[in-house]
DRENDREN-832222 format. One record per residue: y, x negated, z negated of N, C-alpha, C in turn. Coordinates in steps of 0.2 Angstrom, whole numbers, padded with zeros to 4 digits, always signed. Example, Ala and Ser with C-alpha at 12.3 -4.5 7.8 and 13.67 -1.06 7.14 Angstrom:
<lozas>
-0028-0066-0039-0022-0062-0039-0016-0066-0039/-0011-0064-0035-0005-0068-0036+0000-0064-0039/
</lozas>
This chain:
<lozas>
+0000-0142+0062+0001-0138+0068+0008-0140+0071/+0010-0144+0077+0016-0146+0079+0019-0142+0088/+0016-0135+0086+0014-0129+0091+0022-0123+0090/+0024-0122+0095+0029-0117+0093+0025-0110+0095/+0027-0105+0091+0024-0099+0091+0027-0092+0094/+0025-0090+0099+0030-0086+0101+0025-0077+0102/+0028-0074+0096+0028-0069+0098+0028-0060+0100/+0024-0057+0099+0026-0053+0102+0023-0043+0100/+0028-0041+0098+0024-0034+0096+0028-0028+0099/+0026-0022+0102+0030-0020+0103+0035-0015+0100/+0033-0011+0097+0038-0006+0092+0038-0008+0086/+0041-0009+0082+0045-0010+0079+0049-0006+0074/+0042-0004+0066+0042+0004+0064+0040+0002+0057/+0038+0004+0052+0036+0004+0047+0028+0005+0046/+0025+0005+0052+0017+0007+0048+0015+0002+0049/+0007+0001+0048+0003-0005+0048+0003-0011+0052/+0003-0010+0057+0001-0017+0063+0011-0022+0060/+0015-0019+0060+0020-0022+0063+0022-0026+0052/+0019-0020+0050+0020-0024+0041+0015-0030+0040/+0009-0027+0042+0004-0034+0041+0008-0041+0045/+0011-0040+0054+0015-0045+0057+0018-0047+0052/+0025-0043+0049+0028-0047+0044+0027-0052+0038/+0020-0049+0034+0018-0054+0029+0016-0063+0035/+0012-0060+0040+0012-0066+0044+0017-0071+0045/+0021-0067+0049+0026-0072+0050+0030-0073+0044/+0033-0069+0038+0036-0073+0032+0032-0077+0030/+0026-0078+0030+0023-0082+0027+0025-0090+0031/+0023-0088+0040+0024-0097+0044+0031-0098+0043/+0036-0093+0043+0042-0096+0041+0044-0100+0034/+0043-0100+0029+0039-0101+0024+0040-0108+0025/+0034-0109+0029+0031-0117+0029+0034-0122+0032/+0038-0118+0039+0042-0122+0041+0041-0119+0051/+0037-0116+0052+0033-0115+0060+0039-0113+0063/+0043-0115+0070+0045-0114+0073+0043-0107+0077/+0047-0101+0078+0043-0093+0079+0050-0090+0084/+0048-0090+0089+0052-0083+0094+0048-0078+0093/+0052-0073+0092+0048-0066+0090+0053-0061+0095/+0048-0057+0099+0051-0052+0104+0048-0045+0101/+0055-0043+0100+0051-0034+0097+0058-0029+0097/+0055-0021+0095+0062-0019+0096+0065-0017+0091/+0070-0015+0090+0075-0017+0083+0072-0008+0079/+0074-0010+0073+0074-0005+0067+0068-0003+0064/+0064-0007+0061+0059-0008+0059+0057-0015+0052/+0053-0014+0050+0052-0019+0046+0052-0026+0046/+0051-0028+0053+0053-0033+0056+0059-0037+0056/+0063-0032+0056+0072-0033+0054+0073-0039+0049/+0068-0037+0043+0069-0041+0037+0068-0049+0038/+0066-0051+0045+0065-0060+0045+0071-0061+0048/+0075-0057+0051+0080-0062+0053+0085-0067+0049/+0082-0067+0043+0087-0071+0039+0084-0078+0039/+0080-0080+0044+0075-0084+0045+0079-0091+0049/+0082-0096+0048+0084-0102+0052+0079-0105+0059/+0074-0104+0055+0068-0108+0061+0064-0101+0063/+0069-0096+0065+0064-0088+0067+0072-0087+0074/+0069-0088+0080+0073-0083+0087+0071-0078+0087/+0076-0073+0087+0074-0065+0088+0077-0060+0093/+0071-0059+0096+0075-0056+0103+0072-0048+0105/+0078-0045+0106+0075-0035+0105+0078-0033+0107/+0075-0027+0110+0076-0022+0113+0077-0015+0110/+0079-0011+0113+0077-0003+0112+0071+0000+0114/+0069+0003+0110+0061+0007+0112+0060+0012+0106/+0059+0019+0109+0055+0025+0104+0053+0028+0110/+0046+0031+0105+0045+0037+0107+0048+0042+0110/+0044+0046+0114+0047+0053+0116+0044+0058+0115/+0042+0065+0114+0037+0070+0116+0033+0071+0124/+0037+0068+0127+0037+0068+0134+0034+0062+0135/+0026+0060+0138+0022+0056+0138+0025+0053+0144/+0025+0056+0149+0028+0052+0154+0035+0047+0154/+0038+0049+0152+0043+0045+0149+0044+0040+0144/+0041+0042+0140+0037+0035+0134+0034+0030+0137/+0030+0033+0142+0027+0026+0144+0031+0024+0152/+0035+0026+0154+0040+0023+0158+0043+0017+0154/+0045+0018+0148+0049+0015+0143+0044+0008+0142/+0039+0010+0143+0032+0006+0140+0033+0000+0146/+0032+0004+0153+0033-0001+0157+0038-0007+0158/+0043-0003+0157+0050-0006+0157+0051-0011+0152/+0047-0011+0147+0046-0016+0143+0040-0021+0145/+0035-0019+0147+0031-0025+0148+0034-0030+0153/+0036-0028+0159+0040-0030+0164+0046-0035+0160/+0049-0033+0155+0055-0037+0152+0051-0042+0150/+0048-0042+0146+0044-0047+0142+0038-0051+0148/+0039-0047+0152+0032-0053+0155+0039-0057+0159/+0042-0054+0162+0048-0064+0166+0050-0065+0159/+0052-0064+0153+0056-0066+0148+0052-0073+0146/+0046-0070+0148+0039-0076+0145+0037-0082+0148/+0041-0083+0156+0041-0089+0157+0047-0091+0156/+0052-0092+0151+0056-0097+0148+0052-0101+0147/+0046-0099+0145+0041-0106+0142+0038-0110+0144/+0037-0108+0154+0033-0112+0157+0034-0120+0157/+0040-0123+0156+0037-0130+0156+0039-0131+0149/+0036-0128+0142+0038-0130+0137+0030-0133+0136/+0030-0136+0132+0022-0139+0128+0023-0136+0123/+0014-0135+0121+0012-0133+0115+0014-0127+0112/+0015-0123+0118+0018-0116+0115+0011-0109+0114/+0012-0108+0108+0007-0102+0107+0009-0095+0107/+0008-0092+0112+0008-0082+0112+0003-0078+0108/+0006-0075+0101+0004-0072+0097+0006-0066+0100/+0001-0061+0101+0000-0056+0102+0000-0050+0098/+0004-0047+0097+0002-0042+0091+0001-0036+0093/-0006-0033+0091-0010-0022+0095-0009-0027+0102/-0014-0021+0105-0015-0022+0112-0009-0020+0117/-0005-0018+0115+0004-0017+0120+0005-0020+0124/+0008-0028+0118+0012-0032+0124+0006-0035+0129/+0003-0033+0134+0001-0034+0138+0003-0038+0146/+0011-0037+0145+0014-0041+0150+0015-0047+0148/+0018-0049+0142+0017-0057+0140+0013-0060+0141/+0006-0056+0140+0001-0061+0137-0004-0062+0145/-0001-0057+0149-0002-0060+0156+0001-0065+0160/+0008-0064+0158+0012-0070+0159+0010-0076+0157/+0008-0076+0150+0005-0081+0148+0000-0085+0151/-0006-0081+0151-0010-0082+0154-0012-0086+0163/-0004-0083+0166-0005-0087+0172-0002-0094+0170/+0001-0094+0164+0007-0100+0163+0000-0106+0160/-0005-0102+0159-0011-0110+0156-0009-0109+0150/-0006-0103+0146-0005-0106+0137-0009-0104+0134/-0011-0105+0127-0013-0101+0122-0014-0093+0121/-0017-0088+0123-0016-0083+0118-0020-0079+0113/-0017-0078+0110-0022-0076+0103-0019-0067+0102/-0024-0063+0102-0022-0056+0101-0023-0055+0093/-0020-0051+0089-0020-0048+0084-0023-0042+0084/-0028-0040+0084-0030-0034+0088-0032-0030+0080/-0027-0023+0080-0027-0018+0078-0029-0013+0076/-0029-0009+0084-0032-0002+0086-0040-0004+0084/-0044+0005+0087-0050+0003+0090-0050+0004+0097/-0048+0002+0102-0049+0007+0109-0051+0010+0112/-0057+0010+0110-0064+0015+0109-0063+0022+0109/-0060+0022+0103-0058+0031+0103-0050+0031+0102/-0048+0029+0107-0042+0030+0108-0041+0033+0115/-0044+0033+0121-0040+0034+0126-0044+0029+0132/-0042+0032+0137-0044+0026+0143-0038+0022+0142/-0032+0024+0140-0028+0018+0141-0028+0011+0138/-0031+0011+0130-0031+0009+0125-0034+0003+0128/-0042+0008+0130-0047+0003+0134-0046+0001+0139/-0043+0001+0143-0039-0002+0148-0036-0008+0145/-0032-0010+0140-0029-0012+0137-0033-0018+0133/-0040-0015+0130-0043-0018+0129-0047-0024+0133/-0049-0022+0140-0052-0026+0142-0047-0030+0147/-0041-0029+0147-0037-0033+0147-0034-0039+0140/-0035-0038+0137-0037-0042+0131-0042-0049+0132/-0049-0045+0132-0054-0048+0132-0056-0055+0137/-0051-0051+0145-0051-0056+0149-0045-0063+0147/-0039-0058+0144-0032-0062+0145-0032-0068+0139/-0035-0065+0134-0034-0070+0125-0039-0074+0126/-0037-0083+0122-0039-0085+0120-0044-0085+0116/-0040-0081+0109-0044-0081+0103-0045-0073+0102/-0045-0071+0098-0044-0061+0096-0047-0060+0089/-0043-0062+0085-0043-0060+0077-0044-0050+0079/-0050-0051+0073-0051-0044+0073-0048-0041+0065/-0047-0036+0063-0045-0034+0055-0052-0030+0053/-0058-0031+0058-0063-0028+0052-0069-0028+0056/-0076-0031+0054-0082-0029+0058-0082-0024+0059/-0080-0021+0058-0080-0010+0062-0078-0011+0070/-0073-0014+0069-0067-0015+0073-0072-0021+0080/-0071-0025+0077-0074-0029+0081-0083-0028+0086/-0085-0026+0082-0093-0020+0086-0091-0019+0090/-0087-0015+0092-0085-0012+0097-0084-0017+0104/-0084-0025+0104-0079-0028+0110-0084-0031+0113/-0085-0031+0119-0091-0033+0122-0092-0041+0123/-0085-0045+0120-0083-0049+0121-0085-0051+0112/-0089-0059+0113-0091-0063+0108-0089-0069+0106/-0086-0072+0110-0085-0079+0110-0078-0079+0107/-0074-0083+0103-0070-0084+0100-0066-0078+0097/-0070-0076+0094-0066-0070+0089-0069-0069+0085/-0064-0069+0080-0065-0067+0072-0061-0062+0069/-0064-0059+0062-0063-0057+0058-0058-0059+0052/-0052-0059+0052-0048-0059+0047-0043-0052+0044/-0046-0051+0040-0045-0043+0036-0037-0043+0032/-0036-0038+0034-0027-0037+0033-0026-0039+0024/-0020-0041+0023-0017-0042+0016-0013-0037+0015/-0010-0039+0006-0004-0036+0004-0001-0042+0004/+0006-0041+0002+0010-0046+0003+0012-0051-0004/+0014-0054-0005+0014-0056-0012+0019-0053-0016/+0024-0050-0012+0031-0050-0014+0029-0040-0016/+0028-0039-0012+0023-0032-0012+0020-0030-0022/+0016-0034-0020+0012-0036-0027+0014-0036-0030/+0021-0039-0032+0025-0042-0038+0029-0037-0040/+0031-0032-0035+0033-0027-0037+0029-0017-0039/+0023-0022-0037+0018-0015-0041+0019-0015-0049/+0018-0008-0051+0016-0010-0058+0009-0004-0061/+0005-0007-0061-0001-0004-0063-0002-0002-0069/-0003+0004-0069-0004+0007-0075-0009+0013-0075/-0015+0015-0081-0019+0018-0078-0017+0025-0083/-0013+0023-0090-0012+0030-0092-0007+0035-0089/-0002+0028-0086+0004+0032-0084-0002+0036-0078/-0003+0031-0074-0004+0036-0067-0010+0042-0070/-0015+0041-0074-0018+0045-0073-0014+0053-0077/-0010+0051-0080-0005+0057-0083+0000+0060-0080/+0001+0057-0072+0005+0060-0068+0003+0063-0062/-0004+0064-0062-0007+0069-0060-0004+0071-0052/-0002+0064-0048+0002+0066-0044-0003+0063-0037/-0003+0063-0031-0008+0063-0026-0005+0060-0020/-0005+0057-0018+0000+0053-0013-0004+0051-0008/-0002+0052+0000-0002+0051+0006+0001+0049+0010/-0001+0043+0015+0007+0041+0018+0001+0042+0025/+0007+0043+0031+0003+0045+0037+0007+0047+0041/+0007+0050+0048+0009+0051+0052+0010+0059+0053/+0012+0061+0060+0012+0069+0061+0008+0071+0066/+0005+0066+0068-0002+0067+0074-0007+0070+0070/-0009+0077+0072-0015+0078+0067-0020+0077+0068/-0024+0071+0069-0028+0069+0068-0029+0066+0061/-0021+0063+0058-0021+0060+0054-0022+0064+0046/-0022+0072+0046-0025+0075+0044-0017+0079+0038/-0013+0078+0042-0006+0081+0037-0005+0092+0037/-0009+0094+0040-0010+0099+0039-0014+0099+0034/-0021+0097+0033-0027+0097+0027-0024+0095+0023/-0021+0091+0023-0017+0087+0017-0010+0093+0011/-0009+0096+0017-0004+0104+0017-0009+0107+0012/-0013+0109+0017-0020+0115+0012-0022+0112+0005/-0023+0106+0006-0025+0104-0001-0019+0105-0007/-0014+0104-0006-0009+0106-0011-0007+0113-0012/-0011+0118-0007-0009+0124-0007-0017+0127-0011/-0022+0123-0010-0027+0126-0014-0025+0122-0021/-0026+0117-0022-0024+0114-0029-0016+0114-0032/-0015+0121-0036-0009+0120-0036-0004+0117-0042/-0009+0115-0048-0009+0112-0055-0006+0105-0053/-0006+0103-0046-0007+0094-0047-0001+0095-0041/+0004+0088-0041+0009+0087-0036+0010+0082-0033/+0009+0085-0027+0008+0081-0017+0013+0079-0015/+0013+0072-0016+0017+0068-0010+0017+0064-0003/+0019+0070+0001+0019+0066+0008+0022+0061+0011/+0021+0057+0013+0027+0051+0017+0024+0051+0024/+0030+0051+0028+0028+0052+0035+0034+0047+0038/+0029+0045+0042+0031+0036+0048+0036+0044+0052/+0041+0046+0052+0045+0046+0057+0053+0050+0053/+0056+0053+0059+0061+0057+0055+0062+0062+0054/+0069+0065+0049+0067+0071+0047+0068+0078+0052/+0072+0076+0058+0071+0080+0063+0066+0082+0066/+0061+0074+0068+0056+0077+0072+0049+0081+0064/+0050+0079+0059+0047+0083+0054+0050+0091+0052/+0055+0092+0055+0058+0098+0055+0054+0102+0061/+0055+0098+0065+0052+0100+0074+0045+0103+0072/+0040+0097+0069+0031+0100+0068+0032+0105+0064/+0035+0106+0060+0034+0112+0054+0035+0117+0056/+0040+0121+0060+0043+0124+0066+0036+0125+0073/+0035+0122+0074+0028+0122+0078+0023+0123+0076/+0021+0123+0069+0015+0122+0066+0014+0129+0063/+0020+0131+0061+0023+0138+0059+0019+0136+0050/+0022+0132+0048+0018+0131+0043+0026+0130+0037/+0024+0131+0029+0027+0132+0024+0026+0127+0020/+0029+0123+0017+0028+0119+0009+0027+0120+0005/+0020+0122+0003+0020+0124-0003+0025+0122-0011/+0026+0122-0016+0032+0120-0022+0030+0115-0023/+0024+0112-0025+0021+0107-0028+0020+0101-0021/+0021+0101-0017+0023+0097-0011+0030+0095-0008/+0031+0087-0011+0036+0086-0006+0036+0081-0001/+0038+0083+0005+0039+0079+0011+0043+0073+0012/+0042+0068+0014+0047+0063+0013+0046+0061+0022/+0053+0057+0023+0054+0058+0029+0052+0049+0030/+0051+0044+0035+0051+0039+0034+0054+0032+0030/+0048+0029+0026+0054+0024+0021+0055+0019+0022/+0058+0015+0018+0057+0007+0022+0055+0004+0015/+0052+0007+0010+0050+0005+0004+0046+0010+0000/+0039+0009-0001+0035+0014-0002+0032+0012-0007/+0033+0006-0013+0031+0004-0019+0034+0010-0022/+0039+0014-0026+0040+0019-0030+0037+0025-0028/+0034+0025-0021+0028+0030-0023+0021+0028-0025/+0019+0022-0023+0013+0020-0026+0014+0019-0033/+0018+0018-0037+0020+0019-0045+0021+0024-0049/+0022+0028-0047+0022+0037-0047+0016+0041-0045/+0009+0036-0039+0004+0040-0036-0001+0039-0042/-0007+0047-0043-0013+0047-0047-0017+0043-0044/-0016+0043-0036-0021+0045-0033-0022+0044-0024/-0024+0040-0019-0022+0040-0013-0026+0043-0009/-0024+0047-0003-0029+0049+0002-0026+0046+0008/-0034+0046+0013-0033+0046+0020-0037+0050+0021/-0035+0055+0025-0038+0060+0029-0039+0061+0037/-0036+0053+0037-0039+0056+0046-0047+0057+0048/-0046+0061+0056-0052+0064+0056-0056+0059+0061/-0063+0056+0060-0068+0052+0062-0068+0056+0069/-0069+0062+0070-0071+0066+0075-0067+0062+0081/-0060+0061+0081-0052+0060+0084-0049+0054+0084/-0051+0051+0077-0047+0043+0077-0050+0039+0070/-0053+0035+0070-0055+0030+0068-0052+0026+0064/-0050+0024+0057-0047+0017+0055-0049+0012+0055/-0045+0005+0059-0049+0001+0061-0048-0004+0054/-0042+0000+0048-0042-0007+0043-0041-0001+0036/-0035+0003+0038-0033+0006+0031-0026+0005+0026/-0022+0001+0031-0017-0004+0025-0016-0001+0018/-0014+0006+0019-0012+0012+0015-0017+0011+0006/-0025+0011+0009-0028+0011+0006-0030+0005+0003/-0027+0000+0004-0029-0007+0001-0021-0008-0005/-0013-0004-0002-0010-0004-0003-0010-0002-0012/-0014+0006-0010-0015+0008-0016-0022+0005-0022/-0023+0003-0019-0029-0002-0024-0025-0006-0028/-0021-0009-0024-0016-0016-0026-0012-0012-0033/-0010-0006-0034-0007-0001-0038-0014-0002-0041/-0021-0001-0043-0024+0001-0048-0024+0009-0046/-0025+0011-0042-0025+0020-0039-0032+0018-0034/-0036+0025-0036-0043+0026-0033-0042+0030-0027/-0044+0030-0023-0045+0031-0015-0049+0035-0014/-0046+0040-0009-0054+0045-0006-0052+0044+0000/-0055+0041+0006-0055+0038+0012-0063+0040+0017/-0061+0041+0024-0067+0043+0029-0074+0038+0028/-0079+0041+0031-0084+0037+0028-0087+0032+0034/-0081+0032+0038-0084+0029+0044-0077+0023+0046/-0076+0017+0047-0073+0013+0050-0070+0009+0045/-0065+0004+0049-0062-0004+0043-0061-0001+0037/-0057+0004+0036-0058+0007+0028-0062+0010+0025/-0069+0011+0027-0073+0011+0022-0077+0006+0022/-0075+0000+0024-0078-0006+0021-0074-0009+0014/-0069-0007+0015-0064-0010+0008-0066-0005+0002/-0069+0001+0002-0073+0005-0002-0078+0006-0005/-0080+0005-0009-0088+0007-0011-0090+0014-0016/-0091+0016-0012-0090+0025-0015-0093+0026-0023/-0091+0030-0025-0091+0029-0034-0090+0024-0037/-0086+0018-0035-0083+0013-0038-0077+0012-0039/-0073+0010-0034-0065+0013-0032-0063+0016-0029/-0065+0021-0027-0065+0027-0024-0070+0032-0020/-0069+0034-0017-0074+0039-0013-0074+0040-0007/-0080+0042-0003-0080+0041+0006-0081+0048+0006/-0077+0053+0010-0077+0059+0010-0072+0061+0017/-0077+0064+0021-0073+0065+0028-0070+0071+0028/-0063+0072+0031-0058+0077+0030-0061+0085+0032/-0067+0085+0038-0072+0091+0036-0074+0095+0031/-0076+0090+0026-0080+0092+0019-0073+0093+0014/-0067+0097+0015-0062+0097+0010-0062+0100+0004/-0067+0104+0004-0070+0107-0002-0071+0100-0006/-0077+0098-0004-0081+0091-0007-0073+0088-0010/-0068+0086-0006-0061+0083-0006-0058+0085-0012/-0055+0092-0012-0053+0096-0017-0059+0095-0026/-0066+0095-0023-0069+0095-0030-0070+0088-0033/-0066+0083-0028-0067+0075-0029-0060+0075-0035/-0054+0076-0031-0049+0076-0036-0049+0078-0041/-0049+0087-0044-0051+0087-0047-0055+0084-0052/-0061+0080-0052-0065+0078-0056-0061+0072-0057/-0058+0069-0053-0056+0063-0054-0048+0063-0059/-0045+0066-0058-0040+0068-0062-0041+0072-0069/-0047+0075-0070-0046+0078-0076-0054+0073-0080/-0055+0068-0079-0060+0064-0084-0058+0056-0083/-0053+0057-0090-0052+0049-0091-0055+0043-0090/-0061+0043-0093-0066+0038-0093-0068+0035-0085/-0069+0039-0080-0070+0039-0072-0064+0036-0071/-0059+0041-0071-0051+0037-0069-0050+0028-0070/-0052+0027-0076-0050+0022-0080-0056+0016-0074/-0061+0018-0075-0066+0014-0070-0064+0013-0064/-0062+0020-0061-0061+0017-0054-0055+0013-0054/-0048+0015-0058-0043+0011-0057-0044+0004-0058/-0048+0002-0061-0049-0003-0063-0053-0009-0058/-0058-0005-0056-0061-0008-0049-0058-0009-0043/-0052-0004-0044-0048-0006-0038-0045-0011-0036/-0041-0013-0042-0037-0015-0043-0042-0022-0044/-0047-0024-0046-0051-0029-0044-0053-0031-0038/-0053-0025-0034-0058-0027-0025-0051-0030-0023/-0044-0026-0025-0038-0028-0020-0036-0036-0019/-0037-0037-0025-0036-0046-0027-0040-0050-0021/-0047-0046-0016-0050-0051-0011-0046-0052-0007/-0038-0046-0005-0036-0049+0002-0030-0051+0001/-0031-0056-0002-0027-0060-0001-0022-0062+0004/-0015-0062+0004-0011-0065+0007-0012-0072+0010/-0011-0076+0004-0011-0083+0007-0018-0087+0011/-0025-0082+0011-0029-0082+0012-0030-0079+0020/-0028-0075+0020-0026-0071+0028-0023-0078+0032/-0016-0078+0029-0014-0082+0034-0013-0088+0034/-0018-0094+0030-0020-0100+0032-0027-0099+0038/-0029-0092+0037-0037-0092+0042-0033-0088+0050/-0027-0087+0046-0024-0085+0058-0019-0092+0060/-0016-0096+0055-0015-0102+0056-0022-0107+0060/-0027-0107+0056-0033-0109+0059-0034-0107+0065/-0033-0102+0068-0034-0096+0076-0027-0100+0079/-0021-0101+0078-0017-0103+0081-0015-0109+0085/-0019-0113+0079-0018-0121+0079-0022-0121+0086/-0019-0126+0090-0022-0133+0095-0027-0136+0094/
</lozas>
């Protein structure tokens, strides 16, 4: 592939879409690929700039609580990125990697410009919003190709031709710094969730459960900061129980996968869909059993009474009498940890990205 790559994502944060990006791109750079990456600073991303054959070019972008001004911010970025994107109108053989449905100015830029585009498509935008699907069907017209992360994901797009499934990784480097252990984790009785503060993603349930179970000790990681986690707590009118602590956003979340018994996702199916899971493939990679919704891309990495369990954040009870059972009988422990840590080994790294290299190439 003698194609220069130019991508694009828009924020620029620690959760799934923009960590998966990163195994991508350190992988092409790697090999040698020629990569303009537009995105905006303070995020996981940050870590390729030590790259010689990687251009990096960023902007400033956060959130607000104030929707209408987030997505003013939203515009003002598409708008930068779509002129920034004919720099490459008379370059040859230039490919626009797309990363989530967002950068949608580039990839229209592109697309008047005659190039390549290939989306990396994330979300579901199904049940996300008109906007999402707005976005979506702007996709479907504007890409080339549309790598999907999971047949769940993909059903959904009424668009067949040229898209594939290619299911997210861990990283190598990731991996090499797990360390799996089913005495230690099953003797540390401890329960770990990484997620957000949007409650769909189920961080109040996640609260109850530590407050019903009070023998066992909850660890929350949350994608944001300690402020705006001061702010939900304060509006939520809600208390920590002793056996839970809160962590504010990390840039390294191996030392709690090494310390975790245990991982959950509890977003709610009713609300929001997972279209892959990273969280819970992360935790596989650890040798740590999952209780995950029984519906979307991560309950396909599942197979319930193997390596974990499919249990929706409704039945919390069921939830509460899964951990339990699963933390006080070794012999189950030992199992699931063990099949976990088997099924993890499918998603390969090097595997992902020789099959989006295949997507990219001319």
């Amino acid at each position: 592939m003698n194609s220069k790559i130019v991508c694009f994502h828009l924020f620029n944060d620690y959760s799934g879409s923009p960590k998966v990006l990163r195994i991508v791109l350190n992988n092409l750079l790697k090999k040698g690929f020629q990569i303009d990456l537009v995105t905006s600073k303070g995020g996981v991303l940050d870590e390729l700039v030590k790259y010689q054959n990687l251009k990096y070019f960023s902007y400033k972008y956060t959130f607000t609580s104030n929707s209408m001004i987030t997505f003013m911010r939203f515009l003002g970025v598409q708008l930068y990125t779509f002129f920034l994107s004919f720099r490459y109108l008379f370059k040859r053989n230039i490919v626009f990697y797309i990363n989530t449905l967002l950068p949608v100015g580039p990839a229209l830029a592109a697309c008047l410009m005659g190039k390549k585009v290939v989306y990396h498509y994330h979300e579901n935008a199904k049940v996300k919003g008109v906007f999402y699907r707005v976005l979506c069907k702007c996709m479907e017209v504007l890409a080339s190709d549309i790598i999907c992360v999971s047949e769940y994901q993909r059903s959904f797009l009424s668009r067949k031709k040229n898209v594939v499934v290619i299911p997210n990784a861990i990283s190598s480097d990731f991996v090499r710094r797990i360390t799996p252990n089913m005495e230690r984790a099953f003797s540390n009785k401890r329960i770990l969730m990484l997620g957000s503060l949007k409650l769909y993603k189920g961080t109040l349930e996640f609260i109850r459960l530590a407050v019903n179970l009070p023998k066992y000790q909850f660890d929350l990681v949350i994608n944001d900061t300690s402020d705006h986690i001061d702010s939900f707590q304060k509006e939520q009118a809600i208390s920590f129980p002793h056996n839970l602590k809160v962590y504010s956003r990390q840039n390294d979340v191996v030392p709690f996968y090494n310390n975790a018994s245990l991982v959950l996702n509890l977003s709610n199916k009713e609300k929001f869909v997972e279209t892959f899971g990273l969280t819970a493939l992360e935790a596989m990679s650890a040798g740590l059993p999952v209780i995950v919704p029984t519906i979307g891309g991560i309950a396909e990495i599942v197979v319930d009474g193997v390596n974990g369990y499919k249990i929706d954040v409704q039945d919390l009870k069921k939830i509460e009498e899964t951990i339990a059972l699963i933390l006080s009988d070794r012999s189950l422990y030992y199992s699931l940890s063990s099949h976990a840590l088997y099924s993890s080994r499918s998603f390969n790294e090097d595997i992902m990205c020789r099959s989006i290299i295949g997507v990219l190439s001319y």
